[in-house]
C-alpha positions as a printed Julia matrix, in Angstrom:
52×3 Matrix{Float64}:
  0.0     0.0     0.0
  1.0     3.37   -0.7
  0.21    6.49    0.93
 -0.38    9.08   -1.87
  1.33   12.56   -1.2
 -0.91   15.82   -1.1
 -0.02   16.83   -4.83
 -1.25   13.21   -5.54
  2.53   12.84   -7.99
  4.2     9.52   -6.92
  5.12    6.03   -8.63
  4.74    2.81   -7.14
  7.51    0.3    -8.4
  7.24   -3.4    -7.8
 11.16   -4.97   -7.72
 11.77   -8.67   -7.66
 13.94   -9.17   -4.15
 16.69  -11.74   -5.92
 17.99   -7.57   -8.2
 19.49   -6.9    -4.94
 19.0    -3.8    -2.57
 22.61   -2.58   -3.48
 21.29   -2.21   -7.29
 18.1    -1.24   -6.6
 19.85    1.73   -4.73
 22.09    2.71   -6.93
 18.93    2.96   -9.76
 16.69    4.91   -8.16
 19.48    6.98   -6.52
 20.32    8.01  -10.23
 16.84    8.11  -11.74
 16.36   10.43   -8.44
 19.38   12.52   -8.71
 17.9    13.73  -12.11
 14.96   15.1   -11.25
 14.51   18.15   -8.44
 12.21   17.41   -5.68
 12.15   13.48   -6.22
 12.78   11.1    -3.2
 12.57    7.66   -3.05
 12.06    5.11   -0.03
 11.06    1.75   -0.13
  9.26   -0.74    2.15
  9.47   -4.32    3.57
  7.56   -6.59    1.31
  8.35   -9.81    3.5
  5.28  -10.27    4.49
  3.89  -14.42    3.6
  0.5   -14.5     1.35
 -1.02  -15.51    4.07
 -0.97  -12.7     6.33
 -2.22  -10.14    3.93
Protein backbone atom coordinates (compact mmCIF):
# COMPACT_ATOMS: atom_id res chain seq x y z
CA UNK A 1 0.00 0.00 0.00
CA UNK A 2 1.00 3.37 -0.70
CA UNK A 3 0.21 6.49 0.93
CA UNK A 4 -0.38 9.08 -1.87
CA UNK A 5 1.33 12.56 -1.20
CA UNK A 6 -0.91 15.82 -1.10
CA UNK A 7 -0.02 16.83 -4.83
CA UNK A 8 -1.25 13.21 -5.54
CA UNK A 9 2.53 12.84 -7.99
CA UNK A 10 4.20 9.52 -6.92
CA UNK A 11 5.12 6.03 -8.63
CA UNK A 12 4.74 2.81 -7.14
CA UNK A 13 7.51 0.30 -8.40
CA UNK A 14 7.24 -3.40 -7.80
CA UNK A 15 11.16 -4.97 -7.72
CA UNK A 16 11.77 -8.67 -7.66
CA UNK A 17 13.94 -9.17 -4.15
CA UNK A 18 16.69 -11.74 -5.92
CA UNK A 19 17.99 -7.57 -8.20
CA UNK A 20 19.49 -6.90 -4.94
CA UNK A 21 19.00 -3.80 -2.57
CA UNK A 22 22.61 -2.58 -3.48
CA UNK A 23 21.29 -2.21 -7.29
CA UNK A 24 18.10 -1.24 -6.60
CA UNK A 25 19.85 1.73 -4.73
CA UNK A 26 22.09 2.71 -6.93
CA UNK A 27 18.93 2.96 -9.76
CA UNK A 28 16.69 4.91 -8.16
CA UNK A 29 19.48 6.98 -6.52
CA UNK A 30 20.32 8.01 -10.23
CA UNK A 31 16.84 8.11 -11.74
CA UNK A 32 16.36 10.43 -8.44
CA UNK A 33 19.38 12.52 -8.71
CA UNK A 34 17.90 13.73 -12.11
CA UNK A 35 14.96 15.10 -11.25
CA UNK A 36 14.51 18.15 -8.44
CA UNK A 37 12.21 17.41 -5.68
CA UNK A 38 12.15 13.48 -6.22
CA UNK A 39 12.78 11.10 -3.20
CA UNK A 40 12.57 7.66 -3.05
CA UNK A 41 12.06 5.11 -0.03
CA UNK A 42 11.06 1.75 -0.13
CA UNK A 43 9.26 -0.74 2.15
CA UNK A 44 9.47 -4.32 3.57
CA UNK A 45 7.56 -6.59 1.31
CA UNK A 46 8.35 -9.81 3.50
CA UNK A 47 5.28 -10.27 4.49
CA UNK A 48 3.89 -14.42 3.60
CA UNK A 49 0.50 -14.50 1.35
CA UNK A 50 -1.02 -15.51 4.07
CA UNK A 51 -0.97 -12.70 6.33
CA UNK A 52 -2.22 -10.14 3.93
Amino acid sequence: MAEAPTDLRFIVVTVGRTVGLPTIERVMDTWAAGIDGVEWWFGNGDRSASTV
